[in-house]
C-alpha positions in Angstrom: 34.5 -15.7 -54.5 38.3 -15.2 -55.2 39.7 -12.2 -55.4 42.4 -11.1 -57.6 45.4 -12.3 -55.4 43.9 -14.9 -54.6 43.6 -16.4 -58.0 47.2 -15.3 -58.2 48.4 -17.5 -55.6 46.4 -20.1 -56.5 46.8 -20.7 -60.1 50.1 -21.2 -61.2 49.1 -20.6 -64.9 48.3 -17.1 -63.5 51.9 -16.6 -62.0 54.0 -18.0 -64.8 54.6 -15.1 -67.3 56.2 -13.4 -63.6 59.1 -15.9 -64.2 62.0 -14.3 -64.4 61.1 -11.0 -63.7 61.2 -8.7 -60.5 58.2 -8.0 -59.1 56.9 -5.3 -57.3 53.9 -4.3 -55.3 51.7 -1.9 -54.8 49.6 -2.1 -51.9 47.9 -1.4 -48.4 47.2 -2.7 -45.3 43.5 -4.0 -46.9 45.6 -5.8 -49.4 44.8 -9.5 -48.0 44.2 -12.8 -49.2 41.3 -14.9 -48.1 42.8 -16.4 -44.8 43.7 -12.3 -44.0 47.7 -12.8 -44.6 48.9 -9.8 -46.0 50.0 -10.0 -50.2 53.1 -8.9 -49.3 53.7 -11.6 -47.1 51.7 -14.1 -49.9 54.0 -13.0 -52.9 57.1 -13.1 -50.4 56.3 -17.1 -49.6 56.0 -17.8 -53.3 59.5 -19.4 -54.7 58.5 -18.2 -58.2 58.0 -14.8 -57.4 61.1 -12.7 -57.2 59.5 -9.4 -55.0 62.1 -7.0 -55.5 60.2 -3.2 -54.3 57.0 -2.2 -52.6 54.8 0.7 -52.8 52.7 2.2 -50.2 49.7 5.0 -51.3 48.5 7.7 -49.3 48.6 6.4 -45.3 51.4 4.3 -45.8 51.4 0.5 -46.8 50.9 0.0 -43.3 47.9 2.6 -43.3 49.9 4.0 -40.2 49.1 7.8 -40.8 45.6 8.1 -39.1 45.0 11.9 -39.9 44.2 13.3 -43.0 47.2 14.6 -45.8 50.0 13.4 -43.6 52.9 12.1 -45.8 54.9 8.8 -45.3 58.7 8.0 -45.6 60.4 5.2 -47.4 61.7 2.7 -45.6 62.8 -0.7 -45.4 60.7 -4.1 -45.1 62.1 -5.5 -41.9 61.1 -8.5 -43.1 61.6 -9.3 -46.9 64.5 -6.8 -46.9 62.8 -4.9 -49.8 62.7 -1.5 -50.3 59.1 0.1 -50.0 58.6 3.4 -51.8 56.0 6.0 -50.6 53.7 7.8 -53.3 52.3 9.6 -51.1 55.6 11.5 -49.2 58.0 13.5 -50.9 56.7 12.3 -54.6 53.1 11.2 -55.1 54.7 10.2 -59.1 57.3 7.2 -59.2 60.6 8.4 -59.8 63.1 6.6 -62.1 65.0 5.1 -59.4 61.7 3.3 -57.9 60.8 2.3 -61.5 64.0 0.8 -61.6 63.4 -1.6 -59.1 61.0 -3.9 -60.7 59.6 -5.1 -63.9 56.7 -5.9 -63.3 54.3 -3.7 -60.8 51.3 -5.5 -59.1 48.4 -3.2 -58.1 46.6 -4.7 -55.4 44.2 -2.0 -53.9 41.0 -2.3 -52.1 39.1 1.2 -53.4 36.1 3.1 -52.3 34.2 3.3 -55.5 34.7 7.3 -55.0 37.1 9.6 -57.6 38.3 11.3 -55.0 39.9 8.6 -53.4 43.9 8.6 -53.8 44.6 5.5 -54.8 41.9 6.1 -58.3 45.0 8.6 -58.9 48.3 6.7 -58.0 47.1 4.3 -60.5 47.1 6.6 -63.4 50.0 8.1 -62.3 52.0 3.6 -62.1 50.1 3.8 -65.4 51.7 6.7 -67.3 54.9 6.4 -65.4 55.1 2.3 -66.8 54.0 3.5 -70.2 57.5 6.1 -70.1 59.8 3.4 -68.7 58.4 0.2 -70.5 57.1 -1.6 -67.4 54.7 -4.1 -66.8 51.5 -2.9 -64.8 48.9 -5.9 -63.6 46.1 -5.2 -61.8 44.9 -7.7 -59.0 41.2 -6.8 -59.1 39.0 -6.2 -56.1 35.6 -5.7 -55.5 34.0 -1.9 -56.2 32.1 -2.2 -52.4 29.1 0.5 -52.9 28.6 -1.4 -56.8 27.4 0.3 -59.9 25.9 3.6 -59.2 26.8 6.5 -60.6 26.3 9.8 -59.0 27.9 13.1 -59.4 28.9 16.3 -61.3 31.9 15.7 -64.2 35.5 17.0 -63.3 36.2 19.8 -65.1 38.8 20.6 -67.5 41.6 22.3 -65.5 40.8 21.2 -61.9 42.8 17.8 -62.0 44.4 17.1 -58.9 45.2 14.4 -56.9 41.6 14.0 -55.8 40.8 14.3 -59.6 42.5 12.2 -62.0 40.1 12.9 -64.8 37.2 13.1 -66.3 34.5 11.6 -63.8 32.2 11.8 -61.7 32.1 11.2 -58.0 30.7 7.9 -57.4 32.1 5.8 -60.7 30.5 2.3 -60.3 34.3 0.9 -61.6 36.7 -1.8 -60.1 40.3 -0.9 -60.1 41.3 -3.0 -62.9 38.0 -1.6 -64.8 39.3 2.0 -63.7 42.8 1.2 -65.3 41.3 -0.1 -68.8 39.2 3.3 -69.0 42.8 5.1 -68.0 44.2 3.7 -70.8 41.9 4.2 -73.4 41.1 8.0 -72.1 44.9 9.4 -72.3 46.0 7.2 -74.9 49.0 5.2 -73.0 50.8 2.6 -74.5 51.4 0.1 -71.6 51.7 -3.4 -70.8 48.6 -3.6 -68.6 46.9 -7.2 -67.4 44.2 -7.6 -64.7 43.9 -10.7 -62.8 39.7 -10.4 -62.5 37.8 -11.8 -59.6 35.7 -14.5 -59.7 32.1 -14.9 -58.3 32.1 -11.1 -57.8 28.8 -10.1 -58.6 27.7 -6.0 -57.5 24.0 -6.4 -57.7 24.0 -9.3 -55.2 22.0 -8.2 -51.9 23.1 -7.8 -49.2 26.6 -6.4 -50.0 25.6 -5.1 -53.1 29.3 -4.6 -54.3 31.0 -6.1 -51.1 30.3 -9.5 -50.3 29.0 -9.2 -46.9 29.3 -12.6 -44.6 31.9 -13.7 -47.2 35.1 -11.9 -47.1 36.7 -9.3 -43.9 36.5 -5.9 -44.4 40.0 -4.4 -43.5 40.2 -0.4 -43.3 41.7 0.6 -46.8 42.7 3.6 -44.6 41.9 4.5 -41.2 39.3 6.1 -41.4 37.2 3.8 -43.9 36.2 1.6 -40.8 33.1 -0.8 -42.4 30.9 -0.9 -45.7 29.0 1.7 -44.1 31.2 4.4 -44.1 32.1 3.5 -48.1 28.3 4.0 -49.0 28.1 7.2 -47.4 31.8 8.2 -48.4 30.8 9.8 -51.9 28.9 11.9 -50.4 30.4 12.8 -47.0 33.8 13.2 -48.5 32.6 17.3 -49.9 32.9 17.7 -45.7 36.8 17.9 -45.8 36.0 20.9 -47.9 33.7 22.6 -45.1 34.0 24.0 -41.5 32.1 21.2 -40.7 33.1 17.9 -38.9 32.5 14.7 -40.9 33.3 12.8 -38.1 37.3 12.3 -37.9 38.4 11.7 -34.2 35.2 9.9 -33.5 34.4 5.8 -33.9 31.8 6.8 -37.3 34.1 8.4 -39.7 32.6 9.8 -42.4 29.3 8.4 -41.7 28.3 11.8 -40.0 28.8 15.5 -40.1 28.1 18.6 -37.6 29.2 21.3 -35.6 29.0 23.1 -32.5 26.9 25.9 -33.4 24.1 24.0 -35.8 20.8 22.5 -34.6 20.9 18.7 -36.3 17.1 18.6 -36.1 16.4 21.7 -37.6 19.0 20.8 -40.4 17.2 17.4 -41.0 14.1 18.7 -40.9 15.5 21.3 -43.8 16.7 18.7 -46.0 13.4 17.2 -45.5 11.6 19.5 -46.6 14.2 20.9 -49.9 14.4 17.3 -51.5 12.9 14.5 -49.5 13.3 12.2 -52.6 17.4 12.3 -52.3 17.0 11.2 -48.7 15.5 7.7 -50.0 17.4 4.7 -49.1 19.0 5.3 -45.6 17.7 6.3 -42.4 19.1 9.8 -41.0 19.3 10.4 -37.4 20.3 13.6 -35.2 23.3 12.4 -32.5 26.1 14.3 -30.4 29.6 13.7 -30.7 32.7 15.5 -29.5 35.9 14.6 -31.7 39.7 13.6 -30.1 41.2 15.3 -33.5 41.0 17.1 -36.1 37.7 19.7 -37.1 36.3 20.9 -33.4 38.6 18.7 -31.6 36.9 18.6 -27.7 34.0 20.3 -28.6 30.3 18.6 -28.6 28.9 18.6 -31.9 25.4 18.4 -32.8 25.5 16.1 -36.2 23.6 13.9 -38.5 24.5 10.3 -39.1 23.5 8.7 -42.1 22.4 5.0 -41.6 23.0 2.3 -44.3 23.4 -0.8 -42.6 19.3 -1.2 -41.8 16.6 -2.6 -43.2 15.8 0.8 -44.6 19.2 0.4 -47.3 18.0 1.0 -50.8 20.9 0.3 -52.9 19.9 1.9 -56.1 17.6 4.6 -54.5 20.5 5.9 -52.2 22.3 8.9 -53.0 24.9 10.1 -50.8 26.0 12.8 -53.1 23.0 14.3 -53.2 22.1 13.9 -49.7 24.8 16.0 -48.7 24.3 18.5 -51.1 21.0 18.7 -49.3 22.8 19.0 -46.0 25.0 22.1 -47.7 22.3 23.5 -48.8 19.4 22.9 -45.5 22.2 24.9 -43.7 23.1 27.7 -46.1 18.8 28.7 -45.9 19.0 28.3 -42.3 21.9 30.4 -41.8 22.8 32.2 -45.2 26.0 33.8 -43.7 27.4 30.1 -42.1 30.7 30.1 -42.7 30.5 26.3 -44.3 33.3 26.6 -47.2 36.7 26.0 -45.7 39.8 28.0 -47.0 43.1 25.9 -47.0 45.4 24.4 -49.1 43.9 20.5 -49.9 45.9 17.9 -51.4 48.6 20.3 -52.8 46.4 22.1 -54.0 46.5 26.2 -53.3 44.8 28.3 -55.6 40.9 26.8 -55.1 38.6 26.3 -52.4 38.8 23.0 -51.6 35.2 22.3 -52.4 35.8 22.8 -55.5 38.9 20.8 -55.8 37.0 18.0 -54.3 34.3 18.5 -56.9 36.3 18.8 -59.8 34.9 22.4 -60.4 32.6 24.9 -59.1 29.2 23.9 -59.7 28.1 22.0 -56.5 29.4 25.4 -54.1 27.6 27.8 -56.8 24.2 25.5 -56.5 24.7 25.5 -52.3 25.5 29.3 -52.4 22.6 30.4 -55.0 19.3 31.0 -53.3 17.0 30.8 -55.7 18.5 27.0 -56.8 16.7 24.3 -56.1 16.7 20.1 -56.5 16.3 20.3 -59.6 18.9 22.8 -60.7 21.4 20.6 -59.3 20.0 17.6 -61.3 19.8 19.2 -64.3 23.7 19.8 -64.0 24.5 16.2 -62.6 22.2 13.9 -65.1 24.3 14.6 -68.3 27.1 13.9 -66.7 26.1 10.8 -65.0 24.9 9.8 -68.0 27.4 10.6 -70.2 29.9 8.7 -67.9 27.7 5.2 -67.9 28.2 5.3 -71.1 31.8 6.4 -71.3 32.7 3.1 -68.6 30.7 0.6 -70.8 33.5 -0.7 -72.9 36.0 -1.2 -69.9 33.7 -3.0 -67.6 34.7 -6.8 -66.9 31.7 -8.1 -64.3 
């Protein structure tokens, strides 16, 4: 299969209306071609491609900013001379100067298939920001990795964030040039907007099942999205960030686990067990130790639970890693009703909510954890509108 920039470089049909025109880039360190060299790098070694800017999203374009929320600084390609902009430093919008710098903007950003992920956002915000200034906005597709599903509660009028860019659920089933048509459409922008599609990309196909597996090199989008793993689980073990417990930063399974010092892993397993064993389906879940070098309980050993995707027991349309951690939440809040699980601080400039809830988009996930008479299918009957309602919001804008 070819992805976006790779039909880019290889078709000159593709590349000709660039003529002409500066070009910019927006991109990361997963932004490779097929033979891995970087599409800064490809676009720089094409003579009919004047690259004039670059653009780096949360953790740099380099991905050099391993922790959490740590900003990056402009600075100066050492190599094509260009200037590269951060969106995620003292702006997270595009100013007028950097939209100065090009005419044309080239999105090429491997994505987690998860709303909360920043780069869903700095695309609306190239989008709106294009639309202003009259700019040209093309999309170098790439695969969604974790496929169609959709899973989740809606965000909620008033709790847009940079987590949140609109209306969605947490696990959106969309490819980044998909999530840029439905952009488009949803706050009405008038913008030059092209996506160079994939070809051969197809999500159902086993084993991948949205990334194909044995075909192309996964490269950390950032650095803590190490494997395919971590990306199925990452819908769901993202809502940790929002807790006192660890999901796994400082340790070689990233957000593929969560725990704490003072829980008992069996005991929560054996809770989420028995609360909803039907939105454990589809992944193994087994009780480990782990003692963190950063971040959450830094030095301290950790009872946790990993999630396992990468076995025979995988059930791509039966997991649901949303739900599963919900059932982690709540297995913990019953064990211990006054755990202190929701963590106060400000997340992702945001001050003035609990940063479960910014993660959520709203309320309703913490209320369900923190209510003990709500069960399974409370939650579901919140969630199943809104997943609903969103397959068939995405329907127009899908391209595979």
């Amino acid at each position: 299969m070819n992805f976006g920039i790779d039909r880019l470089l290889a078709e000159p049909g593709l590349r000709r209306p660039l003529a002409g025109r500066r070009v910019a880039l927006l991109a990361h360190p997963a932004s490779v071609t097929a033979d891995l060299t970087h599409s800064l790098d490809a676009l720089a070694a094409c003579p009919d491609i004047t690259l004039s800017a670059a653009f780096g999203p949360q953790h740099g374009l380099r991905g050099d900013k391993q922790d959490n929320m740590v900003e990056s600084p402009d600075f100066a390609d050492p190599i094509h001379g260009v200037p590269v902009f951060s969106l995620y430093g003292e702006v997270r919008r595009p100013t007028d100067e950097m939209m100065d710098s090009f005419d044309v903007l080239l999105v090429d950003l491997q994505d987690l298939g998860c709303r909360i992920y920043t780069f869903v956002t700095t695309l609306l915000y190239v989008l709106e920001a294009a639309a202003t200034h009259g700019k040209s906005v093309w999309v170098l597709d790439r695969p969604n990795p974790v496929g169609r599903p959709v899973e989740g509660l809606t965000l909620l009028p008033g709790h847009e964030s940079f987590v949140g860019a609109g209306p969605m659920p947490m696990r959106h089933g969309l490819t980044m040039g998909e999530m840029g048509r439905w952009f488009i459409a949803h706050f009405g922008l008038d913008v030059d907007y092209r996506v160079i599609e994939m070809t051969g990309w197809d999500p159902e196909a086993a084993p991948g099942r949205g990334w194909p597996l044995g075909e192309r090199v996964w490269v950390n989008p950032s650095p803590n999205a190490p494997n395919l793993w971590m990306a199925r689980a990452y819908a769901g073990t993202v809502m940790l960030e929002g807790t006192t417990l660890s999901e796994g930063r400082g340790t070689t399974r990233p957000l593929e686990l969560f725990g704490a010092p003072d829980i008992d892993a069996r005991t929560v397993i054996a809770g989420m067990q028995t609360l909803a064993p039907h939105w454990l389906e589809g992944c193994r879940l087994r009780d480990v130790w782990f003692e963190p070098t950063f971040h959450k309980h830094v030095g301290k050993l950790c009872a946790g639970v990993q999630i396992h995707t990468e076995g025979p027991d995988y059930d791509h349309r039966a997991f649901r890693p949303w739900r599963l951690q919900a059932a982690g939440f709540k297995a913990i809040r019953r064990l211990r009703p006054d755990y202190p699980l929701w963590r106060d601080f400000p997340y992702e400039y945001v001050h003035d909510r609990l940063a479960i809830d910014v993660i959520n988009g709203g309320p309703g996930l913490r209320e369900w954890v923190d209510d003990p008479a709500a069960g399974p299918d409370d939650l579901d009957a919140l969630a199943r509108p809104d997943e609903a309602a969103w397959e068939e919001a995405r329907a127009p804008h899908l391209i595979y």
